[in-house]
N, CA, C and O of each residue as an XYZ file, in Angstrom:
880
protein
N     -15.002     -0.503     13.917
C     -15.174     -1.594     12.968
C     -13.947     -2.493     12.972
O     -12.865     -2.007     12.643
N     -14.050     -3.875     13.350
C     -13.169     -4.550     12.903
C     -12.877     -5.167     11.348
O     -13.602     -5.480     10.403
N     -11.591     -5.167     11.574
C     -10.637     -5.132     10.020
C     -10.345     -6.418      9.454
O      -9.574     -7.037     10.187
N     -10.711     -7.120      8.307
C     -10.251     -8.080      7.866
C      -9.964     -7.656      6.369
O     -10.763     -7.188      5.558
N      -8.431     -7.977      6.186
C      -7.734     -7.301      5.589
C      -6.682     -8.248      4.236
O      -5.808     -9.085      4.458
N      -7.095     -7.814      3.087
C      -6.297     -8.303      2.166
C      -4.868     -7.332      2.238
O      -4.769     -6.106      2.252
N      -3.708     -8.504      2.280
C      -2.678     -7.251      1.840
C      -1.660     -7.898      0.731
O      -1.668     -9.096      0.447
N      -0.895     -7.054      0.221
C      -0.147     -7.367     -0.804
C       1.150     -6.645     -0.835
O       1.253     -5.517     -0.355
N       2.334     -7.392     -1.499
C       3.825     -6.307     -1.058
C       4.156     -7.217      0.393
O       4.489     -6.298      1.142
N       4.216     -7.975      0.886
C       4.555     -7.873      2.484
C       5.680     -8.809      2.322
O       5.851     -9.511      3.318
N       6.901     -9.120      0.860
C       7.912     -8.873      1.215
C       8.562     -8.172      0.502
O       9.236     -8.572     -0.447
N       8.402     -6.642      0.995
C       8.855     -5.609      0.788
C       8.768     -4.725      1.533
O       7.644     -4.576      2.012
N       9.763     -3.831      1.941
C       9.762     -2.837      2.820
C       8.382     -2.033      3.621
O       7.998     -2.003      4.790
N       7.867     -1.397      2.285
C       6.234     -1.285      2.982
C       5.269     -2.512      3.160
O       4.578     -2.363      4.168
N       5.091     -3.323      2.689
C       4.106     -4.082      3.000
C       4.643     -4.898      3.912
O       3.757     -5.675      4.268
N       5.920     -5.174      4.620
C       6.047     -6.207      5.725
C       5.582     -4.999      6.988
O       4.873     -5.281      7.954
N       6.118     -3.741      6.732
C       6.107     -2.464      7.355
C       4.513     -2.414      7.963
O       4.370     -2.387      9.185
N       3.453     -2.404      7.170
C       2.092     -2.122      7.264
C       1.473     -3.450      7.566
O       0.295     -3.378      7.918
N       2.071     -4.812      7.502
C       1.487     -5.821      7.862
C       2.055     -6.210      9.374
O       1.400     -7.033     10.013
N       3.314     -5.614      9.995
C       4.038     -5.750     11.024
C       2.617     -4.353     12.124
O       2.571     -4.375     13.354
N       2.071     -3.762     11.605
C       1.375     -3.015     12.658
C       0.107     -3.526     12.584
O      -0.629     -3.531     13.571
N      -0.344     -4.110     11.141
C      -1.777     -4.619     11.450
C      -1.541     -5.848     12.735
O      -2.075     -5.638     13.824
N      -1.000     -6.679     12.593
C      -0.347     -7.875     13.246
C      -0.737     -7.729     15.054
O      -1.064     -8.658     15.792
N      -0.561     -6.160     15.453
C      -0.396     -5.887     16.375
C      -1.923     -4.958     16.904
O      -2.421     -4.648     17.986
N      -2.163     -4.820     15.886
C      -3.601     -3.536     16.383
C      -4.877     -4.674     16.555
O      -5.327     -5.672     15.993
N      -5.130     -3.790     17.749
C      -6.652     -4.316     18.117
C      -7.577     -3.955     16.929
O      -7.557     -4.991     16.265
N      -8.136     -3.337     16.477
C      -9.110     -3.576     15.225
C      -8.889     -4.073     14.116
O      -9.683     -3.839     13.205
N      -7.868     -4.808     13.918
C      -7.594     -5.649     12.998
C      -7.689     -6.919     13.643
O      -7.159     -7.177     14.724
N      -8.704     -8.085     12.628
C      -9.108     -9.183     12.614
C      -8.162     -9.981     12.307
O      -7.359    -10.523     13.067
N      -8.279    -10.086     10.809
C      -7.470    -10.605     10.333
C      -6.647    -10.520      8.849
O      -7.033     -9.547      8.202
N      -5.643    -11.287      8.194
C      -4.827    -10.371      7.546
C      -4.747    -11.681      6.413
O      -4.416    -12.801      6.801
N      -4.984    -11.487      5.411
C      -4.733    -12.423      4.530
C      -3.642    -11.859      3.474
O      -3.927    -10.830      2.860
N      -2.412    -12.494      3.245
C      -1.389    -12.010      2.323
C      -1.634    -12.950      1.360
O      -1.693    -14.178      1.430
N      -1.843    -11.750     -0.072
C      -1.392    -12.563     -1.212
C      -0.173    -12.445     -2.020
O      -0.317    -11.627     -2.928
N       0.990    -13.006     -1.978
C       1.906    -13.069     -2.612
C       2.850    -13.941     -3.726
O       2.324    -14.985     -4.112
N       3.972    -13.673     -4.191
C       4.243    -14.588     -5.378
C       4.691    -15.641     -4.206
O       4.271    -16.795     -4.295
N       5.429    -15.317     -3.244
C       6.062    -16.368     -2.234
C       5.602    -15.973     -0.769
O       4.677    -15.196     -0.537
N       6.310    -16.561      0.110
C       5.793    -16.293      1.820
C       6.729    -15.414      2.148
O       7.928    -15.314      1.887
N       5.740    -14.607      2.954
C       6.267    -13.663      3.857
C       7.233    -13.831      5.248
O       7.768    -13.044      6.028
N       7.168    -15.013      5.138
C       7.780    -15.737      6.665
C       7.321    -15.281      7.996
O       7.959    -15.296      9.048
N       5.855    -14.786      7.739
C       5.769    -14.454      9.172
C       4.388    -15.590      9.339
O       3.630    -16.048      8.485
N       4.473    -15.830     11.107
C       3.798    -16.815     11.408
C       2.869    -16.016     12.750
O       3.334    -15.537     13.785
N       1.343    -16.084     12.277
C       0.696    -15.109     13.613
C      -0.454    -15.960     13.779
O      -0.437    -16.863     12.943
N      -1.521    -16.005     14.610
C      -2.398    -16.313     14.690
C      -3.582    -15.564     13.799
O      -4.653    -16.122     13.561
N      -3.252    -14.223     13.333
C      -4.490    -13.581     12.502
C      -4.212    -13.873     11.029
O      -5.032    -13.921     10.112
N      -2.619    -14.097     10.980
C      -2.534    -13.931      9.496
C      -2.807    -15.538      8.336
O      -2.306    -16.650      8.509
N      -3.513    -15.206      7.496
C      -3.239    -16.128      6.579
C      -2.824    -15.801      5.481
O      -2.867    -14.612      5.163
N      -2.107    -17.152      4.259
C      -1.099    -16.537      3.301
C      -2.087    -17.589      2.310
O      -2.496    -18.721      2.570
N      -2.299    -16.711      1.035
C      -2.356    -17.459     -0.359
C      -0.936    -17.081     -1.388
O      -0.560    -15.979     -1.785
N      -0.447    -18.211     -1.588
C       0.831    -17.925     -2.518
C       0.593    -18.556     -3.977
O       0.487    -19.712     -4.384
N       0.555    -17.246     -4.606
C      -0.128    -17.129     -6.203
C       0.677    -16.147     -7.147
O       0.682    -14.919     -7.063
N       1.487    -17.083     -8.240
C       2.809    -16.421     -8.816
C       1.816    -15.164    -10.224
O       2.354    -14.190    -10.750
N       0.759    -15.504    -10.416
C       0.543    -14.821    -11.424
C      -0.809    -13.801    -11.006
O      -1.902    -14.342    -10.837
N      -0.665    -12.249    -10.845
C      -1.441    -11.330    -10.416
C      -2.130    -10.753    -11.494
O      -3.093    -10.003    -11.330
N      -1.507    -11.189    -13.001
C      -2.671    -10.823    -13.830
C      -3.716    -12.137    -14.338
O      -4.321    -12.250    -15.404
N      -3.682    -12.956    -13.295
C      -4.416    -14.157    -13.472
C      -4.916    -14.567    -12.551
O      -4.546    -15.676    -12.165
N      -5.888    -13.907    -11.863
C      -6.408    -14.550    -10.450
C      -7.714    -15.432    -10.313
O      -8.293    -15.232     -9.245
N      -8.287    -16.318    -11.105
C      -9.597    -17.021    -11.707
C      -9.212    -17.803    -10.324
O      -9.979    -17.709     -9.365
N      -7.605    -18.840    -10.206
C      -7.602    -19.704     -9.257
C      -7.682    -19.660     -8.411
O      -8.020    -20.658     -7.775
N      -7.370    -18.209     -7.677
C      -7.631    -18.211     -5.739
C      -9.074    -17.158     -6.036
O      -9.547    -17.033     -4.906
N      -9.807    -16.508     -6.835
C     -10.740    -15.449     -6.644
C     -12.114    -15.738     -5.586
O     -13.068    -15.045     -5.231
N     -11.658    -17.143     -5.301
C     -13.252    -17.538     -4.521
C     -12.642    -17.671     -3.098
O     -13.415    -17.916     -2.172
N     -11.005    -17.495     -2.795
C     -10.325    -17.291     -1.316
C     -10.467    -15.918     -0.913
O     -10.256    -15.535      0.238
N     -10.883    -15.057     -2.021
C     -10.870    -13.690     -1.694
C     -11.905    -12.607     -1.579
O     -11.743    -11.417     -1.849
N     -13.168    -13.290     -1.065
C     -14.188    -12.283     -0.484
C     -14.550    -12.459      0.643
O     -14.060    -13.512      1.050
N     -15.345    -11.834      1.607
C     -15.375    -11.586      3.151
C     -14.564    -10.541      3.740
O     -14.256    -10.586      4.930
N     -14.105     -9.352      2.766
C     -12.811     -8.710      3.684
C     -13.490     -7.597      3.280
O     -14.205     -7.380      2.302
N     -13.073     -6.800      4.388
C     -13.744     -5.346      4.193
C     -12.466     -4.171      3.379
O     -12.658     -3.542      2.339
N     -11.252     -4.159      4.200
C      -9.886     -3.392      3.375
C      -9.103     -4.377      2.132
O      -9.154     -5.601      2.019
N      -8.564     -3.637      1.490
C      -7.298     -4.235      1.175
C      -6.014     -3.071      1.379
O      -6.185     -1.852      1.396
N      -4.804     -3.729      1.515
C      -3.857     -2.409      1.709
C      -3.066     -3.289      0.540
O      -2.641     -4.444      0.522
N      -3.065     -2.161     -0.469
C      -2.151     -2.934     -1.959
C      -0.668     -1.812     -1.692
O      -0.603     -0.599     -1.891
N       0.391     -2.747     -1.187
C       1.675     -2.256     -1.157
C       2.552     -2.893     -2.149
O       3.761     -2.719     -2.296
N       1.738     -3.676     -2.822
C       3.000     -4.214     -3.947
C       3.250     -2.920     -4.891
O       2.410     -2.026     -4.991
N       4.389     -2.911     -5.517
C       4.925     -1.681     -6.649
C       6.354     -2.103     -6.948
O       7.030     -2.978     -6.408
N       6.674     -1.203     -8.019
C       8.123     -1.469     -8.159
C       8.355     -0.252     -8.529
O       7.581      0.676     -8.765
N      10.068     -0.367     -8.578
C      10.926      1.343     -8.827
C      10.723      1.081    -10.506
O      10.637      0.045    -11.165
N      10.683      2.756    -10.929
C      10.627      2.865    -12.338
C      12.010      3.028    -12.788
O      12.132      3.430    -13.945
N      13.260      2.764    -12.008
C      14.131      2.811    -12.257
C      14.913      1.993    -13.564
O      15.316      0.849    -13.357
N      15.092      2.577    -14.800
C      15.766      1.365    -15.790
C      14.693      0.806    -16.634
O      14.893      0.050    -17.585
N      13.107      1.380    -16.075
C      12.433      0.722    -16.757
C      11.648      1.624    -18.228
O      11.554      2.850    -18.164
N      11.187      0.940    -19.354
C      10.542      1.415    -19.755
C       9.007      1.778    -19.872
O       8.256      0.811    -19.741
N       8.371      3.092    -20.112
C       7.192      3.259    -19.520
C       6.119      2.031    -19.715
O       5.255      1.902    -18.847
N       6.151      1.039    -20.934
C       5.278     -0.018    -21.460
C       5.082     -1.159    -20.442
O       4.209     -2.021    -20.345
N       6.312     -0.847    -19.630
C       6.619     -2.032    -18.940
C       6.151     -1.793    -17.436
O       5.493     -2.602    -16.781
N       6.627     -0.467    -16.968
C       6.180      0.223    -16.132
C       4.363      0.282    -15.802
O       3.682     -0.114    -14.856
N       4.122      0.803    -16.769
C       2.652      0.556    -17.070
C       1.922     -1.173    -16.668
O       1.092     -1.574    -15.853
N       2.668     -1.744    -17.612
C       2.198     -3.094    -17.241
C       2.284     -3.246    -15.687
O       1.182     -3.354    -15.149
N       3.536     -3.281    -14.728
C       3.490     -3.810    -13.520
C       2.730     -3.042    -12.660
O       2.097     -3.665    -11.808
N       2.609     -1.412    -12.683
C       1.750     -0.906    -12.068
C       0.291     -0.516    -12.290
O      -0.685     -0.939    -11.671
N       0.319      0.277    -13.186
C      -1.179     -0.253    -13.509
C      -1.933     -1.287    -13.782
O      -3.048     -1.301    -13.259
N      -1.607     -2.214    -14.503
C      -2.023     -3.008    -15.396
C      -2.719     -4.076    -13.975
O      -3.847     -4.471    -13.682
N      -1.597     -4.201    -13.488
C      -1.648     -5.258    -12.646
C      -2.414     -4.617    -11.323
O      -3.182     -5.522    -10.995
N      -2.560     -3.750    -10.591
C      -2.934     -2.903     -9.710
C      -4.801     -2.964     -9.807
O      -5.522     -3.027     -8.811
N      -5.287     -2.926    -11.223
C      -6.699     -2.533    -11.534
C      -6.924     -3.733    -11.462
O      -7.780     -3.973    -10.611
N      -6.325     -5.095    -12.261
C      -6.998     -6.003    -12.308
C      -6.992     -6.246    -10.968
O      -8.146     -6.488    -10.612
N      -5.929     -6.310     -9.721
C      -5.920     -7.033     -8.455
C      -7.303     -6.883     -8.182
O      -8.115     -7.775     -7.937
N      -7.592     -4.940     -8.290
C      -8.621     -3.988     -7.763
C      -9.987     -4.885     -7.999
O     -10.653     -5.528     -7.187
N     -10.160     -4.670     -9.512
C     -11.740     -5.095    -10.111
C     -11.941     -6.361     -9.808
O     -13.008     -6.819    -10.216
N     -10.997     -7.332     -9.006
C     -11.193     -8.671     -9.066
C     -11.735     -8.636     -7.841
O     -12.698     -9.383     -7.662
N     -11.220     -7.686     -6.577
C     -11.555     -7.309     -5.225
C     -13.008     -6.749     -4.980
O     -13.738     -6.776     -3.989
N     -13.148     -6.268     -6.157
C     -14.599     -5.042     -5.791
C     -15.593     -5.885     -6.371
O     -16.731     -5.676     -5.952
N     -15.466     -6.748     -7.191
C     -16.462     -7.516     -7.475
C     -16.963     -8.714     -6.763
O     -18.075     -9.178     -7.016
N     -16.053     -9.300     -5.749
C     -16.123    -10.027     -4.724
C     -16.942     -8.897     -3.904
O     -18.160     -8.746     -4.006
N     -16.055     -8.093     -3.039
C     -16.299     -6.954     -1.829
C     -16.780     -5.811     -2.099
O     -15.907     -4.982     -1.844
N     -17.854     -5.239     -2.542
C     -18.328     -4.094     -2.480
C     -18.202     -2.716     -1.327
O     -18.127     -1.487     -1.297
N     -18.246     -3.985     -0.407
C     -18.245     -2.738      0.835
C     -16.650     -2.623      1.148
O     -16.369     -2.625      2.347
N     -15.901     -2.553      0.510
C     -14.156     -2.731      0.767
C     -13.703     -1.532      0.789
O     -14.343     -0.765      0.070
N     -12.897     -1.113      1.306
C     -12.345      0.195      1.329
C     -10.619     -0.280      1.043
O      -9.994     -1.011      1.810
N      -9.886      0.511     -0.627
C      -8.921     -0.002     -0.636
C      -7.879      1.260     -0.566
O      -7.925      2.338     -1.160
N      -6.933      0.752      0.363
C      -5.740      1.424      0.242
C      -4.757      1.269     -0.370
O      -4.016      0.369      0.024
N      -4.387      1.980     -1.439
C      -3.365      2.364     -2.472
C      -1.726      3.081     -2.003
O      -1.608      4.211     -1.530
N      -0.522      2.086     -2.276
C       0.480      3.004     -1.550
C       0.777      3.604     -3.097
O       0.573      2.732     -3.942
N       1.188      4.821     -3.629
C       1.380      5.312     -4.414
C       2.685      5.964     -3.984
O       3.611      5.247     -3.606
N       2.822      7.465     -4.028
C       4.137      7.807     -3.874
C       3.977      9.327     -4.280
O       3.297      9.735     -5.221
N       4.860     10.233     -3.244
C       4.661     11.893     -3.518
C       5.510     11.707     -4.395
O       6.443     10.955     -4.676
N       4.432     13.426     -5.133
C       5.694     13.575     -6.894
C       4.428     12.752     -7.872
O       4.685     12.546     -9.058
N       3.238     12.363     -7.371
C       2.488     11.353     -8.164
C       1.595     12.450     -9.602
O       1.241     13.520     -9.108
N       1.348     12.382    -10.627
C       0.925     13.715    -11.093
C      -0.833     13.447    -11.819
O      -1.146     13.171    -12.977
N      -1.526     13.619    -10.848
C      -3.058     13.266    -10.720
C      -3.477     14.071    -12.569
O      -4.657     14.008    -12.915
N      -2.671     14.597    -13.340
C      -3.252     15.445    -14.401
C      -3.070     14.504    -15.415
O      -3.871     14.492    -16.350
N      -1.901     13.509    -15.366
C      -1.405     12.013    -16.302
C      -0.532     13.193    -17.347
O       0.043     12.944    -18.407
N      -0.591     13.788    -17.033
C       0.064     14.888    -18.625
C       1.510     15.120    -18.434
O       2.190     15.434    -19.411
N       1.934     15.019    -17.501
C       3.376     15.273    -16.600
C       4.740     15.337    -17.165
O       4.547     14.604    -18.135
N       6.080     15.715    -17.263
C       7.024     14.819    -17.852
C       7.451     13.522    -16.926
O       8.282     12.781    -17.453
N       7.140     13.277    -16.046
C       7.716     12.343    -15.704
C       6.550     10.748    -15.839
O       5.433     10.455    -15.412
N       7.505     10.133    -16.594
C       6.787      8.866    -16.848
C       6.130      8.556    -15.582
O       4.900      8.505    -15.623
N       6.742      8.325    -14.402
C       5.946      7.155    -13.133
C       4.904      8.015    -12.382
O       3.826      7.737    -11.856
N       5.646      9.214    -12.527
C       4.288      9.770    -11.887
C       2.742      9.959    -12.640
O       1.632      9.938    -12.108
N       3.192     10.192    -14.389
C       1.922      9.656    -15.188
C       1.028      8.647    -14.661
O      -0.173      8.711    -14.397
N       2.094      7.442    -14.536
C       1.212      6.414    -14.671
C       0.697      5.867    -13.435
O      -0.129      4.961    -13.544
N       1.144      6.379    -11.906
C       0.856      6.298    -10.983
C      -0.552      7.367    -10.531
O      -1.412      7.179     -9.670
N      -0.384      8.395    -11.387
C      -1.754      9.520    -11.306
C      -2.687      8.839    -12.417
O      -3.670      9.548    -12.631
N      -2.666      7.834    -13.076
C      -3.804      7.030    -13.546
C      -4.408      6.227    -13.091
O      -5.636      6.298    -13.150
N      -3.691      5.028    -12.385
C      -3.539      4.393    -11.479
C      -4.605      4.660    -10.472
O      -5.658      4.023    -10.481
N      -4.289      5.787     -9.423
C      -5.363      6.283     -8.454
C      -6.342      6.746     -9.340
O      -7.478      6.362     -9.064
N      -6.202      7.606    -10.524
C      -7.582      8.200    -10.749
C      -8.788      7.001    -10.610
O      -9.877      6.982    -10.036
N      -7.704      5.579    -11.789
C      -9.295      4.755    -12.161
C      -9.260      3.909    -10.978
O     -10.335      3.315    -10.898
N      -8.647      3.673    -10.235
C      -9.001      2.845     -8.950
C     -10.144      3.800     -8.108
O     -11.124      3.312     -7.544
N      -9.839      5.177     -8.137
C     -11.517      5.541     -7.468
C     -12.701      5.689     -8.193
O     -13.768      6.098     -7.735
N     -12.397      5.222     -9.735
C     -13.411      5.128    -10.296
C     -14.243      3.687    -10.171
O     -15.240      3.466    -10.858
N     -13.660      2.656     -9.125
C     -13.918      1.520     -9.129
C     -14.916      1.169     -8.116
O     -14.421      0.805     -7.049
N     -16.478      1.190     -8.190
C     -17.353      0.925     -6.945
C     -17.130      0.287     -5.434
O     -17.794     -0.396     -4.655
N     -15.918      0.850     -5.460
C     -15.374      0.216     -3.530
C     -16.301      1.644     -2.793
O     -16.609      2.750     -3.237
N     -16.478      1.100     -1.762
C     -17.366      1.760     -0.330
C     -16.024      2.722     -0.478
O     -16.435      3.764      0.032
N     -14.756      2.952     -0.853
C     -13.748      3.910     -1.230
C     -12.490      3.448     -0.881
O     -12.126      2.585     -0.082
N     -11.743      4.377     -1.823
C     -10.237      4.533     -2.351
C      -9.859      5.325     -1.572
O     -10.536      6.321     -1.318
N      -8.611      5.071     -0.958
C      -7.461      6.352     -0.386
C      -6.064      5.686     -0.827
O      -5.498      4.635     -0.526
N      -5.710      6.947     -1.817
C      -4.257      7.065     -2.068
C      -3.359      7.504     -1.553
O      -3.139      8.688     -1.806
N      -2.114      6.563     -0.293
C      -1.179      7.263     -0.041
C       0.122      7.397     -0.651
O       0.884      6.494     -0.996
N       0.316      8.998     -0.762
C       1.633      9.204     -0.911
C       2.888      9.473     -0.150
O       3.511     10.527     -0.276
N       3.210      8.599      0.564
C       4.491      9.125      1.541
C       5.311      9.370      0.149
O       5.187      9.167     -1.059
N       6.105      9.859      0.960
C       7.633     10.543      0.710
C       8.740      9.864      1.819
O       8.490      8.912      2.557
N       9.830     10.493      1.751
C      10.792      9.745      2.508
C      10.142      8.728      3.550
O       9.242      9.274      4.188
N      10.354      7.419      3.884
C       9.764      6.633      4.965
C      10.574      6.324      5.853
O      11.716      6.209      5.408
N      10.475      6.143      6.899
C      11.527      6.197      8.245
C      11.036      4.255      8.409
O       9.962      3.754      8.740
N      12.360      3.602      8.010
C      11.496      2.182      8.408
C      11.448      2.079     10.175
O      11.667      2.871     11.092
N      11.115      0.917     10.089
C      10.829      0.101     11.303
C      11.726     -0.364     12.037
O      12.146     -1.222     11.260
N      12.225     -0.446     12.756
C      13.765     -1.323     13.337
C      13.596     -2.712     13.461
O      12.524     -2.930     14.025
N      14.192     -3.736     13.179
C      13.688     -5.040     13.455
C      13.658     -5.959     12.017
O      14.216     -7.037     11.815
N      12.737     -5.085     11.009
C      12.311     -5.713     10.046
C      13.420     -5.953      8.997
O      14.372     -5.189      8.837
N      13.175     -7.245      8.202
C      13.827     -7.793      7.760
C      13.806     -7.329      5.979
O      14.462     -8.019      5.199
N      13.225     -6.456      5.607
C      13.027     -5.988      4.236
C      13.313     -4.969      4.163
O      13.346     -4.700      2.962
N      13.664     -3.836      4.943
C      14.321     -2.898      5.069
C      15.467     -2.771      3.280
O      16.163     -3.570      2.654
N      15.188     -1.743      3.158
C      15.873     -1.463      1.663
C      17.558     -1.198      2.126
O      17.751     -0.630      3.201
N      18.556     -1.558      1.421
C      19.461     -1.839      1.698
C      19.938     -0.312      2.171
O      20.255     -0.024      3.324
N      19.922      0.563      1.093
C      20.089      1.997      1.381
C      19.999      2.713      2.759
O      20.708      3.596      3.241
N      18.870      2.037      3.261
C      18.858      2.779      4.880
C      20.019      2.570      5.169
O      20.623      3.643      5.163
N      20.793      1.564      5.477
C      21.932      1.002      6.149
C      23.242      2.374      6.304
O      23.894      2.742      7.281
N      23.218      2.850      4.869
C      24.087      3.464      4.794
C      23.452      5.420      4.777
O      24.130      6.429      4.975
N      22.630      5.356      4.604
C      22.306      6.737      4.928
C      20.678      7.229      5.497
O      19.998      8.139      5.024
N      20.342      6.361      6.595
C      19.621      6.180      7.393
C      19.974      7.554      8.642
O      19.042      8.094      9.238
N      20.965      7.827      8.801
C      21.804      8.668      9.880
C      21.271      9.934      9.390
O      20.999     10.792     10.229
N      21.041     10.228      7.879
C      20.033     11.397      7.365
C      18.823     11.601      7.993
O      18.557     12.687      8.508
N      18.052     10.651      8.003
C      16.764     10.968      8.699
C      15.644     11.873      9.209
O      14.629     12.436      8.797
N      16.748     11.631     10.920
C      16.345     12.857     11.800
C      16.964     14.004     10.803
O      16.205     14.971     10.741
N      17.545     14.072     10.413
C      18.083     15.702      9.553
C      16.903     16.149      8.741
O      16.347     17.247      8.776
N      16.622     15.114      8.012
C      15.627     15.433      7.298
C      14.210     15.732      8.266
O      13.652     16.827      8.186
N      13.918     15.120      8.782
C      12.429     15.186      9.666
C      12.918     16.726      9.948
O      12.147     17.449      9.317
N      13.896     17.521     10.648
C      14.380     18.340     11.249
C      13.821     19.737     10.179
O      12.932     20.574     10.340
N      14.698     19.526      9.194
C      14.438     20.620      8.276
C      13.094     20.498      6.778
O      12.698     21.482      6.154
N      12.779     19.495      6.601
C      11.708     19.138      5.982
C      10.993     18.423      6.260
O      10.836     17.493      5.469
N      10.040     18.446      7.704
C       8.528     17.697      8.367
C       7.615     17.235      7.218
O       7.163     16.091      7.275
N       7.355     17.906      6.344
C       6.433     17.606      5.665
C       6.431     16.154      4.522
O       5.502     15.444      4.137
N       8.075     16.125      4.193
C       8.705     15.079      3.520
C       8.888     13.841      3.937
O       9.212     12.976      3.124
N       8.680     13.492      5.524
C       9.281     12.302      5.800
C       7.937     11.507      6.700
O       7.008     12.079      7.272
N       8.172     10.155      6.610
C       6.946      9.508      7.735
C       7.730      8.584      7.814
O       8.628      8.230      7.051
N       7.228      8.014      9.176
C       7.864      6.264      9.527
C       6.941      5.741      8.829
O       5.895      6.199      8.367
N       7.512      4.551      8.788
C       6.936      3.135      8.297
C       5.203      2.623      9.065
O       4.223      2.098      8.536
N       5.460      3.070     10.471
C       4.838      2.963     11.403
C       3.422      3.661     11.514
O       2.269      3.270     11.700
N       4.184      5.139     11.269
C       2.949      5.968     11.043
C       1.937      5.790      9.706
O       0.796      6.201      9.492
N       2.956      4.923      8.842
C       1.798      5.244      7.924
C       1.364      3.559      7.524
O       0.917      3.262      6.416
N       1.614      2.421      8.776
C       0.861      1.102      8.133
C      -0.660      1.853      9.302
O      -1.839      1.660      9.004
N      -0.171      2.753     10.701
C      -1.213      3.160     11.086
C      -2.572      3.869     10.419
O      -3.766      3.609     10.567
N      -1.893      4.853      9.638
C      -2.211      5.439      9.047
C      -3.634      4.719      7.967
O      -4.762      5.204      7.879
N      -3.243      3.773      7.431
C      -3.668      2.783      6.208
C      -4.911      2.143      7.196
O      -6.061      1.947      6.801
N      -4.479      1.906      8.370
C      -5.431      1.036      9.139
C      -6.745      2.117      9.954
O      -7.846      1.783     10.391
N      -6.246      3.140      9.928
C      -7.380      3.987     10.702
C      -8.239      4.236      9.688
O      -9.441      4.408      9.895
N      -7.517      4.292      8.111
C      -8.172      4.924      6.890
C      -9.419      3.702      7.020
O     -10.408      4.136      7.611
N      -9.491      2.805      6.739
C     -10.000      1.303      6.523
C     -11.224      1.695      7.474
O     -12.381      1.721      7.054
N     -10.865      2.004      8.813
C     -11.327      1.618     10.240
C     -13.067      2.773     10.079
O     -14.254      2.475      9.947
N     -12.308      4.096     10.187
C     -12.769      5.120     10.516
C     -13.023      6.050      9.229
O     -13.713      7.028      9.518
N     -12.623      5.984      7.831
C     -12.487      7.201      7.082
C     -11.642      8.261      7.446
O     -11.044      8.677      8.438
N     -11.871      8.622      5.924
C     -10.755     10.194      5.884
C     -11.631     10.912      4.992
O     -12.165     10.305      4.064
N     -11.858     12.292      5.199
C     -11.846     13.291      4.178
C     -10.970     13.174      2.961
O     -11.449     13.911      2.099
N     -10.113     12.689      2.611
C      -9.592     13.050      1.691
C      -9.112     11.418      0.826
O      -8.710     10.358      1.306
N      -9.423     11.905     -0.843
C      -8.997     10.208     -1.161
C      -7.209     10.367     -1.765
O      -6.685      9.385     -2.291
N      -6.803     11.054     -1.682
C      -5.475     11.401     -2.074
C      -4.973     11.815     -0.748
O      -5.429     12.854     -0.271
N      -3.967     11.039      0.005
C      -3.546     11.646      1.544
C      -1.705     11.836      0.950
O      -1.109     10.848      0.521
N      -1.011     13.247      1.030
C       0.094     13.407      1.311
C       0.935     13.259      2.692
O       0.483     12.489      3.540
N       1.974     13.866      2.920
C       2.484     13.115      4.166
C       1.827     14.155      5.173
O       2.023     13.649      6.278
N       1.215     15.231      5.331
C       0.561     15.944      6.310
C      -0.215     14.956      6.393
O       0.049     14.457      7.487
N      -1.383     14.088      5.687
C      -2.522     13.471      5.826
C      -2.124     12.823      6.594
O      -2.605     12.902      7.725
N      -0.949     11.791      6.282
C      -0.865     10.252      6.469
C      -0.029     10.759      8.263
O      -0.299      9.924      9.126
N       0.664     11.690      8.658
C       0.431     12.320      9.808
C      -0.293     12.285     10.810
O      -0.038     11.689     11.857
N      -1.436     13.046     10.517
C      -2.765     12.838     11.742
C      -3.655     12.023     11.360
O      -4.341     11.695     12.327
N      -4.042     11.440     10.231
C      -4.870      9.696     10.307
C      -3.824      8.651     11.205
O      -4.353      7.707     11.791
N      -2.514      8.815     11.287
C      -1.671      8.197     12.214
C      -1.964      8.157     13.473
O      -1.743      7.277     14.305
N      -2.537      9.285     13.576
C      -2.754      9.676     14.986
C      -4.454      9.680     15.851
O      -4.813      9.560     17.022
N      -5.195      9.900     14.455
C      -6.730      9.144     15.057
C      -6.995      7.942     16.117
O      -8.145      7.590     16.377
């Protein structure tokens, strides 16, 4: 099946990450980014709608049906934040993108980047993982042809790319250490915009993929 693909996040580490491999794969059509600003990338598949307000989408909602995926990589760190607020940028904003998508695209299959540590019970102590295990629950409660939630864990970026989180810079040299003694914890960037794109393409058994998942759907 070829892929025509909403994405979101693509200037940010994962979403330039997962839009830098759609860019390149044969079953991907084409790639429409919606963001507050441009991504600066210039391709022949990709097109950009630049739209500052995501809990307000009435003005582009008629640019946004005909697509079969979406890969939603926008998020932010819960770092500093409070849960009300937290809530607002990730959920809040995440469902509406969703219900605005599924009511256009029925037959859409959306991919969710979420994050291991996510706590699918909402009961948790930790605030982000609450609200990130709500998050996926009601997004597969949302009539898409289906939901897959990935959770990487450590991500190995991309070389090249320009959104790269500053942190690699300086303890990037960890890595391979880590891949070494904890496989299960770490994925490239690579493996898992693959990953997102085979999900779309082909299906997965599973609507919650950890980093074993996001592994061999890499590799389909």
């Amino acid at each position: 099946m070829k892929i025509k693909a909403i994405l979101t996040g693509a200037t940010g580490m994962v979403g330039e990450g997962v839009l830098h491999e759609c860019l390149q794969h044969d079953d991907v059509e084409e790639v429409l980014v919606v963001s507050r600003k441009s991504c600066g990338v210039i391709h022949p598949k990709l097109k950009e709608i630049i739209h500052p307000d995501f809990y307000y989408l009435a003005a582009i909602e008629n640019q946004l049906s005909g697509y079969n995926a979406c890969f939603f990589c926008l998020g932010v760190s819960s770092v500093g934040m409070k849960e009300e607020e937290f809530y607002r940028l990730t959920y809040i904003l995440t469902l509406n993108f969703a219900t605005t998508l599924v009511n256009r695209n029925p037959g859409m299959s959306f991919c969710y980047i979420s994050g291991a540590g996510t706590d699918s019970t909402e009961k948790g102590r930790m605030m982000w993982a609450r609200v990130k295990g709500k998050t996926e629950n009601d997004l597969m409660k949302l009539p898409f042809k289906a939901v897959y939630n990935f959770r990487p864990g450590i991500i190995r970026p991309t070389k090249g790319l320009k959104n790269t989180l500053s942190y690699y810079k300086y303890f990037g040299w960890l890595l391979p250490i880590i891949k070494f003694v904890a496989p299960k914890y770490i994925t490239s960037l690579k493996e898992l915009g693959l990953a997102m794109i085979h999900a779309a393409a082909k299906g997965y058994e599973k609507n919650v993929l950890e980093v074993k998942d996001i592994l061999v759907l890499a590799k389909k």
